[in-house]
Each structure stands twice: as structure tokens, then as C-alpha cells.
C-alpha positions as CSV (number, residue, x, y, z in Angstrom):
1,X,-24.3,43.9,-78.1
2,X,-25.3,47.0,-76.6
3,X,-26.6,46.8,-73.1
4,X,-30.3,46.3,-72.8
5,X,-32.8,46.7,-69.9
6,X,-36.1,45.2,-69.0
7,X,-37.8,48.7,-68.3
8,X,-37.8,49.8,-71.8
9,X,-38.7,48.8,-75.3
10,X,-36.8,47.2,-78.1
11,X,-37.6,50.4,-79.9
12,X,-36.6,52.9,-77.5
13,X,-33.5,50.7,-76.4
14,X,-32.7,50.9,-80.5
15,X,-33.3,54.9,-80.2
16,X,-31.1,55.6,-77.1
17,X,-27.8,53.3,-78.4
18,X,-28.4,54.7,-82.2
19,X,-28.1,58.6,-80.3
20,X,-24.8,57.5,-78.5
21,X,-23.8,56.2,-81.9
22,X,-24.1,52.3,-81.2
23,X,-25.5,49.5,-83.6
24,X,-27.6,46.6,-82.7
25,X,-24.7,44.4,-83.0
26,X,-21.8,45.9,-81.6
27,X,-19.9,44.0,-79.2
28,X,-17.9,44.9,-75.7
29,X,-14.2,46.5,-76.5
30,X,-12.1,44.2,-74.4
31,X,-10.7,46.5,-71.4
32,X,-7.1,45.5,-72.7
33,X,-8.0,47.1,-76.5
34,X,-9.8,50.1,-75.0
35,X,-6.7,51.2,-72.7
36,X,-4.4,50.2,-76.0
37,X,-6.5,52.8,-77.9
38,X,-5.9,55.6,-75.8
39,X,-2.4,55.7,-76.0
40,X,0.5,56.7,-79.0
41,X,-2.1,59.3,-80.8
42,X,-0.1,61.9,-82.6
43,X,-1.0,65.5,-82.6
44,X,-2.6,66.4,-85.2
45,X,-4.2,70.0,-85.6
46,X,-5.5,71.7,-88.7
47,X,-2.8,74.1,-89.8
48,X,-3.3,76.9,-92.6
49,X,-6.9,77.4,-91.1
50,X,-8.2,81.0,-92.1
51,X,-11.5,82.7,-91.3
52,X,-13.9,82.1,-93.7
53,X,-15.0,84.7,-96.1
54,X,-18.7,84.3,-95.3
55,X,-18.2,86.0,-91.7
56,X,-19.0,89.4,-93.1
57,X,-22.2,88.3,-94.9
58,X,-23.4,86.2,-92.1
59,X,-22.7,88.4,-89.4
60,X,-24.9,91.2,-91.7
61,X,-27.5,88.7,-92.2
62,X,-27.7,88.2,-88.2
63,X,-27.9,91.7,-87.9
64,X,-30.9,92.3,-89.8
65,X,-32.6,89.1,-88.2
66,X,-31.2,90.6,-85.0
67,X,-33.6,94.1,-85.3
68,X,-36.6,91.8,-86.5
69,X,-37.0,90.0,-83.0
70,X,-35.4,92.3,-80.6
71,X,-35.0,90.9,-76.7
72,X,-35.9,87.3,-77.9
73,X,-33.5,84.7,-78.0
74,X,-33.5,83.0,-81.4
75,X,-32.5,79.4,-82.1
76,X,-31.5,77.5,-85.0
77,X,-30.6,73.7,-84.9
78,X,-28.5,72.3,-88.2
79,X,-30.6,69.1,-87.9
80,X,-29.8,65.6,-87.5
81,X,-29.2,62.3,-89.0
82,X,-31.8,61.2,-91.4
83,X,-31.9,57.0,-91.7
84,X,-32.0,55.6,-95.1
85,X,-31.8,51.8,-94.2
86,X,-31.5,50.0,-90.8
87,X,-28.4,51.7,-89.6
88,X,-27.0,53.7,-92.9
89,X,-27.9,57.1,-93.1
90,X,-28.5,59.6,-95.8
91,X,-25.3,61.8,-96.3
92,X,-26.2,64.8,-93.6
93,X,-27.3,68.4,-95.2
94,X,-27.6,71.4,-92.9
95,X,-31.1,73.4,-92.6
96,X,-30.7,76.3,-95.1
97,X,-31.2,78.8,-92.6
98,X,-28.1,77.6,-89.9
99,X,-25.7,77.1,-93.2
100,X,-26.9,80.8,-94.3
101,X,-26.1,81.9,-90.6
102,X,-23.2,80.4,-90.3
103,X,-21.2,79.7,-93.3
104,X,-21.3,76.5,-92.5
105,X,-21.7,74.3,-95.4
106,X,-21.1,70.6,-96.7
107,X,-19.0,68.0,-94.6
108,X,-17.8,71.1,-91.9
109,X,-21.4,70.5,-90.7
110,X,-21.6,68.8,-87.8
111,X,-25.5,67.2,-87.4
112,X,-27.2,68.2,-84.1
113,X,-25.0,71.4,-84.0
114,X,-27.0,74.5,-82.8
115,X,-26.6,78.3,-83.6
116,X,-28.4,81.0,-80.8
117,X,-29.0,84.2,-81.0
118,X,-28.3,85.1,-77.4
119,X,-30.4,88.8,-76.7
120,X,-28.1,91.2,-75.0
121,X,-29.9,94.3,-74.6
122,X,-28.6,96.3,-78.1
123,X,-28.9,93.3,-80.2
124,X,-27.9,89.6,-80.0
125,X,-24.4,87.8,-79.3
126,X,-23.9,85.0,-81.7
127,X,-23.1,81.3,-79.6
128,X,-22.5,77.7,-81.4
129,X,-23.1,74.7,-79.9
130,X,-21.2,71.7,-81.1
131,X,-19.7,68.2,-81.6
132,X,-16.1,68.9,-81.5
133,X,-13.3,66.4,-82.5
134,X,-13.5,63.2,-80.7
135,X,-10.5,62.7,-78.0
136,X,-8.7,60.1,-77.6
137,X,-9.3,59.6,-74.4
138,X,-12.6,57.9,-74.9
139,X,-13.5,55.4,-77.1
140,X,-16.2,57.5,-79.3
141,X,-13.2,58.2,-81.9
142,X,-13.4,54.4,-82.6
143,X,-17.2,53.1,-81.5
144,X,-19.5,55.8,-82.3
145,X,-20.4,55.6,-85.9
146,X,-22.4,58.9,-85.2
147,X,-19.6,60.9,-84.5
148,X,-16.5,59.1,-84.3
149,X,-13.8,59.9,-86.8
150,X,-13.0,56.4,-87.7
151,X,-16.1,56.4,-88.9
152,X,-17.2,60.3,-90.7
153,X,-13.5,61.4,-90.7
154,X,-12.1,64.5,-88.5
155,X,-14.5,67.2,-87.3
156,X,-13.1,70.4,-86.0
157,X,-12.2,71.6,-82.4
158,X,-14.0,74.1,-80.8
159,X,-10.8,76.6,-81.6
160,X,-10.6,75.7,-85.2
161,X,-14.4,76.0,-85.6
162,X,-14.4,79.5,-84.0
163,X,-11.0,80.8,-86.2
164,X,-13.0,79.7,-89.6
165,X,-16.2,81.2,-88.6
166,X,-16.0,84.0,-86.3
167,X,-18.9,83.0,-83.7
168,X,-18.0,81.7,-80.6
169,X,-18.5,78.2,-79.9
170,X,-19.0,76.0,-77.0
171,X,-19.8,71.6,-76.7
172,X,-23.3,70.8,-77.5
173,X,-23.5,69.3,-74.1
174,X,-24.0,72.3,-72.8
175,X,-27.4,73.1,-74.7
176,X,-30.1,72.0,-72.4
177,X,-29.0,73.7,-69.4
178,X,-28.7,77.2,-71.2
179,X,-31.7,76.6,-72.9
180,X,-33.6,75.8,-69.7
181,X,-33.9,79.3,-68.4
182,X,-37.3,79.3,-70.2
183,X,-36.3,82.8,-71.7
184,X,-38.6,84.1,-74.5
185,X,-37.2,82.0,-77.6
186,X,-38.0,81.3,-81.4
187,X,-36.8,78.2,-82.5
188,X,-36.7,76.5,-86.3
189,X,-38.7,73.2,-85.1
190,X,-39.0,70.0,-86.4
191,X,-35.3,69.9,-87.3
192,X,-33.7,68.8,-83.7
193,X,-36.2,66.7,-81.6
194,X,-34.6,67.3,-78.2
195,X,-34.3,71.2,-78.9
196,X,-37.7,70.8,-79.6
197,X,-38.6,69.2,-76.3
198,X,-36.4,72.1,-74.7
199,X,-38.9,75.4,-75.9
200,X,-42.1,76.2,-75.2
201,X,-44.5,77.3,-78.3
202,X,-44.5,80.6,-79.1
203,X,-47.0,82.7,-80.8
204,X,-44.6,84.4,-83.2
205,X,-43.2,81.0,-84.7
206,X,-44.9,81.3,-87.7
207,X,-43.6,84.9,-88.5
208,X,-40.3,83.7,-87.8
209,X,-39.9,81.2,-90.3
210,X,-41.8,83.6,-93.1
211,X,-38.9,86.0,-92.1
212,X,-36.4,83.5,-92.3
213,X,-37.7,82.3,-95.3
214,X,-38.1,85.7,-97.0
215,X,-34.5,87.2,-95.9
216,X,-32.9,84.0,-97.5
């Protein structure tokens, strides 16, 4: 079972190992089977990968959004996992306005992904923040039913992601510290908890999502 400790709650035990990808009744992987699983892994890249035909629209639509909100860093989070029972989750769905900033649509997106609108003085640079193909030098490709691709099948690298869709992209691990500069930012809430916890209200929230929701 997943570790537990006395200074915390069932509940927020359940929270942290569900996060990491754990269930309530997973078991140890014997130090013999984890080494085992590391090793013998063919390569296997995507090949044939082109750039999407949405990165001319979406990079348009960023534009506009861009003029609309100069000098303030804008952020939109995909969204996560929603449960439907115990530890089964609905099939994810990206918030409409990442997909429509993106391109990123259907089982290419990755929950708790993150697109910024970085400010760079004549507009905004485009950054996104994933959860790249598990290694196999961990065991997440094999235990984390989150993200592992035993379990939700292959995601993209960081490479392959930025070929098909033209914005650079870095690990999602990454997030908190760059957001943590307490720079001026707009953020689509209620989608991504921890980004949430990460930016300050701001007064111009509300006309960002009636822009949003007007431009879509």
C-alpha cells in the first residue's frame, strides 16, 4: 500500500498518492522487478510527425489575445483529472480556451498541462508546460496510473510536442518556480488547483474570461 504517515489525514494521504498517480491498494515493486523494468526498452520515437495545421490559426488567435492584455503575463491551464468513481476517472477534455490556443485537442492532451503567455515587451512569447513521455528510467511508465503509459498509452516528448505545435515547451515541473516571480498575471481559474494556489487575484479576471469567451 502506499506509504502513510501519522501527521496527516486519510483524506489528504488519499489526495497526495492519487496526484503521484498511486491507488489505495497498490503494493511495494520488489527492488529485483523495479531494476528488471528499467532495462531492454526499445527506442521507440514517433516518426512521420508533422506540424499541425492549427499553428497558423492559433498563433493569430494569441496575437489578438496578445494586444488585449499587453505587459501581463496570461495563463491557461488544460485542467485536470475529473473522478467518476473511487479511483476511475472521467475520460479527460481540455478547457476550450487552451485546446483553442493550442491546437491541442483529444487524447494529445495531456491533463495538468499549462500554456503562458510570457509578456516580452512587443507582445507575448508562447511557453508549454507539460507531462512528457514517461522514461524508463523510473518506474511512473509502469505504477502511475495518472500518467504512466501502461496505463493512458504513449504521451509525447517535449521535441515531438513542440514539432506538432509550434510553441515551445518545457516539463511541467518547472511551473511553480516561473510562476513565482509574482509578475502581473491573468489566469483561467478553477481549472488547475495548484496554478491556482500559485496567482494572486487580479482585478481584470473577469474581463479576461468575457474576452476569452467572446474571441472563441
Amino acid at each position: 500500500m502506499s506509504s502513510a504517515t501519522f501527521d496527516k489525514s486519510p483524506e489528504q494521504q488519499a489526495a497526495e498518492d492519487k496526484e503521484k498517480g498511486l491507488r489505495t491498494h497498490d503494493i511495494p515493486t520488489p527492488e529485483a522487478l523495479t531494476e528488471f523494468m528499467k532495462k531492454g526498452w526499445a527506442e521507440s520515437p514517433l516518426t512521420g510527425i508533422t506540424p499541425s495545421r492549427a499553428i497558423t490559426f492559433c498563433k493569430v488567435r494569441r496575437e489578438n489575445l496578445s494586444k488585449k492584455f499587453a505587459g501581463v503575463r496570461l495563463v491557461f491551464p488544460s485542467g485536470s483529472l475529473k473522478a467518476r468513481s473511487n479511483d476511475s476517472d472521467y475520460r479527460f477534455r481540455a478547457h476550450s480556451a487552451y485546446s483553442w490556443l493550442t491546437g491541442i485537442t483529444a487524447s494529445d492532451a495531456v491533463p495538468d498541462s499549462v500554456l503562458v503567455m510570457e509578456p516580452n515587451g512587443s507582445g507575448h512569447d508562447a511557453l508549454l508546460f507539460i507531462h512528457p513521455r514517461s522514461p524508463r528510467n523510473t518506474d511512473e511508465f509502469y505504477r502511475n496510473s495518472k500518467h504512466g503509459e501502461f496505463w493512458v498509452g504513449r504521451r509525447m516528448t517535449l521535441e515531438e510536442t513542440q514539432t506538432m505545435y509550434g510553441i515551445k515547451v518545457v516539463q511541467i515541473e518547472s511551473i511553480a518556480e516561473f510562476l513565482g516571480d509574482k509578475k502581473e498575471t491573468l489566469v483561467v481559474r478553477e481549472q488547475d488547483a495548484n496554478i491556482d494556489k500559485l496567482i494572486p487575484a487580479h482585478a481584470r479576471e473577469e474581463e479576461f474570461l468575457n474576452v476569452l469567451s467572446m474571441s472563441r
